[in-house]
C-alpha positions in Angstrom: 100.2 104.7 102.7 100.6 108.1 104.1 100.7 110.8 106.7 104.2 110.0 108.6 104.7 107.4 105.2 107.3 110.4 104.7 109.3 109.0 107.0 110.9 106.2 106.1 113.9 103.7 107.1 115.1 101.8 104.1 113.7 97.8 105.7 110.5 99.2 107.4 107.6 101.7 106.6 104.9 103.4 109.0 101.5 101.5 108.5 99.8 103.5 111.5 100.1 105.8 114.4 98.0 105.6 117.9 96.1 108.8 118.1 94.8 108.2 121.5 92.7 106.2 124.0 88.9 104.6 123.8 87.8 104.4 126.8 89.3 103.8 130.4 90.7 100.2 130.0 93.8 101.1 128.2 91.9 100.3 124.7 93.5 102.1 121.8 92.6 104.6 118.8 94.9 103.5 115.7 94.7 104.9 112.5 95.9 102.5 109.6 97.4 103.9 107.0 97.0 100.0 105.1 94.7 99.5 101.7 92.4 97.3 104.3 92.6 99.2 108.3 92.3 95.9 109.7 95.8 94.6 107.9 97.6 96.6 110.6 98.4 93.7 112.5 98.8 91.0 109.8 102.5 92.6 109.1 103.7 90.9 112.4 104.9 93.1 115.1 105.1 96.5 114.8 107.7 98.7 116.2 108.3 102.7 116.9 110.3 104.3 114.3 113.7 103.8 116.3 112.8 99.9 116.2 113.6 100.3 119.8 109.8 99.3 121.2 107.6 96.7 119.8 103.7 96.4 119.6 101.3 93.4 119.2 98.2 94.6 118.6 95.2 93.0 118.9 91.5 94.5 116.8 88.6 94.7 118.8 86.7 97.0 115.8 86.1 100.3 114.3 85.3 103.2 115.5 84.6 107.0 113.6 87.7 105.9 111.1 89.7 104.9 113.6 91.0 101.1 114.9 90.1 100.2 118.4 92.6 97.7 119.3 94.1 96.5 123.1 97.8 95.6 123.7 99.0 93.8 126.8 100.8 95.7 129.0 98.3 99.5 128.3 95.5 98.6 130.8 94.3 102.0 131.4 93.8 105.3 129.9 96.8 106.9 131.3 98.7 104.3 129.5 96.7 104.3 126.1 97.2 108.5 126.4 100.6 108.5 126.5 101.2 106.6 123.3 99.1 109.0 121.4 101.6 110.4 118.5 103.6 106.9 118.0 103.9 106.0 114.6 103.8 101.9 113.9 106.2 101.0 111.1 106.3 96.8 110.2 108.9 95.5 108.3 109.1 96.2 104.2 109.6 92.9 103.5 106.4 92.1 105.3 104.3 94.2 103.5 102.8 93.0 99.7 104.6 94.1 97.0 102.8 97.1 95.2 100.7 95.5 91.6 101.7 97.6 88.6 101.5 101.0 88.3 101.1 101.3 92.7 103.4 101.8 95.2 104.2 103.1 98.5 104.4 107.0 99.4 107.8 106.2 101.2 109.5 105.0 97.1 108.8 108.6 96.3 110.1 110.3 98.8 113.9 111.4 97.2 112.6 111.5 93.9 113.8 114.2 91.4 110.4 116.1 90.1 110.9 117.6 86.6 108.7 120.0 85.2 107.2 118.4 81.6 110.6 119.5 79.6 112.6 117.4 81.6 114.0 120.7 84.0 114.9 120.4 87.4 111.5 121.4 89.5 113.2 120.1 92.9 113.1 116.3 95.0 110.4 115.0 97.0 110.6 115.6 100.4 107.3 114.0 101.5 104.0 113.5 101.1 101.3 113.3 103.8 97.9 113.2 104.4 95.9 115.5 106.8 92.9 114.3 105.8 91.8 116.4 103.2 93.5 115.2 100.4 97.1 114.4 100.0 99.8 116.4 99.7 103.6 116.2 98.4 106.3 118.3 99.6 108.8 119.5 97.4 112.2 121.2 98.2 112.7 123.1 95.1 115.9 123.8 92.7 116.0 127.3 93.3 115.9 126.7 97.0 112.6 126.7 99.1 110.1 124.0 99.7 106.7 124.2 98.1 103.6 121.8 99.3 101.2 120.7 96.4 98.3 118.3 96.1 98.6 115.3 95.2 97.0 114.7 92.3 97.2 113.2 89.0 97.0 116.2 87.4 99.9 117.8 89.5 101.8 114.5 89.2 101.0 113.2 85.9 104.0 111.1 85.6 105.8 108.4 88.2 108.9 106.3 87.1 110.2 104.8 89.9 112.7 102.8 87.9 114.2 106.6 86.6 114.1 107.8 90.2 111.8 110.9 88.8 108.5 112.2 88.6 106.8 114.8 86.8 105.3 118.1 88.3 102.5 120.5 86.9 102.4 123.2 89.7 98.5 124.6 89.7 98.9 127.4 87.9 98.8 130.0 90.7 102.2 128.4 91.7 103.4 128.2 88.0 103.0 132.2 87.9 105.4 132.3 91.0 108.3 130.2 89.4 108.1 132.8 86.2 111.7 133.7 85.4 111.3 137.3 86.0 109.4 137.3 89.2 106.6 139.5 88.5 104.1 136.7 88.8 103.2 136.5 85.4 
């Protein structure tokens, strides 16, 4: 999971955010950040990240990547418009646990990131997804934050258990973290 999966309270994680109305009946657009889209609502309720305001959800389909779903209480667009931005986080303990070798974004987020001899590179500070592939942010030793893709080959190595993970900055960014600051 990903985009706002940064953001994370210890018993809940963001599975969604509405990103606007469909239509003029207070019908929602709901992007799922869940392995299936249409598992949203099979966590239970869902609430806003305070935990302040719940949402039951029901799926009416698809639409250009997005869910279309209705709630009770939106019945027009005015409504459905003004919970654009809300993120929808269920309960952890709802959610499956990750198989081997998977988990969520939110478990990385705090992580220490070594280089491959074990130095200090910096600790996660989030990952998200703007659609184009996604990214991790990394607040680094020496002070600054650096954004990276998320790949396998920029984060070969996850241990979860050792609250670390490797980094491989592409090498355009390795160049910058060269000792003597010339960039070479």
């Amino acid at each position: 999971m990903s985009t706002a999966a940064d953001i994370m309270a210890e018993d809940k994680l963001c599975v969604g955010v509405f990103v606007g109305a469909h239509g003029v009946r207070g019908d929602l657009r709901v992007k799922s950040f869940t392995d299936d889209p249409e598992d949203l609502v099979s966590y239970g309720p869902l609430t806003d990240a305070g935990g302040t305001r719940e949402f039951k959800l029901r799926i009416l389909g698809s639409a250009r990547g997005m869910m279309r779903a209705h709630m009770d209480g939106v019945e027009d667009r005015n409504a459905a418009e003004a919970l654009a931005g809300v993120e929808l986080y269920a309960a952890r303990d709802r959610l499956p646990e990750p198989e081997g070798g998977e988990f969520y974004y939110a478990d990385l987020v705090g992580l220490r990131a070594e280089r491959p001899d074990g130095s200090l590179y910096g600790t996660v500070r989030a990952l998200h997804d703007f659609g184009a592939g996604d990214v991790i942010e990394i607040a680094l030793a020496e002070g600054g934050v650096v954004v990276l893709p998320f790949t396998e080959a920029v984060t070969p190595e996850i241990d979860l258990d050792a609250g670390r993970m490797v980094i491989v900055p592409p090498r355009e960014l390795a160049a910058d973290d060269a000792p003597d600051g010339d960039g070479s």
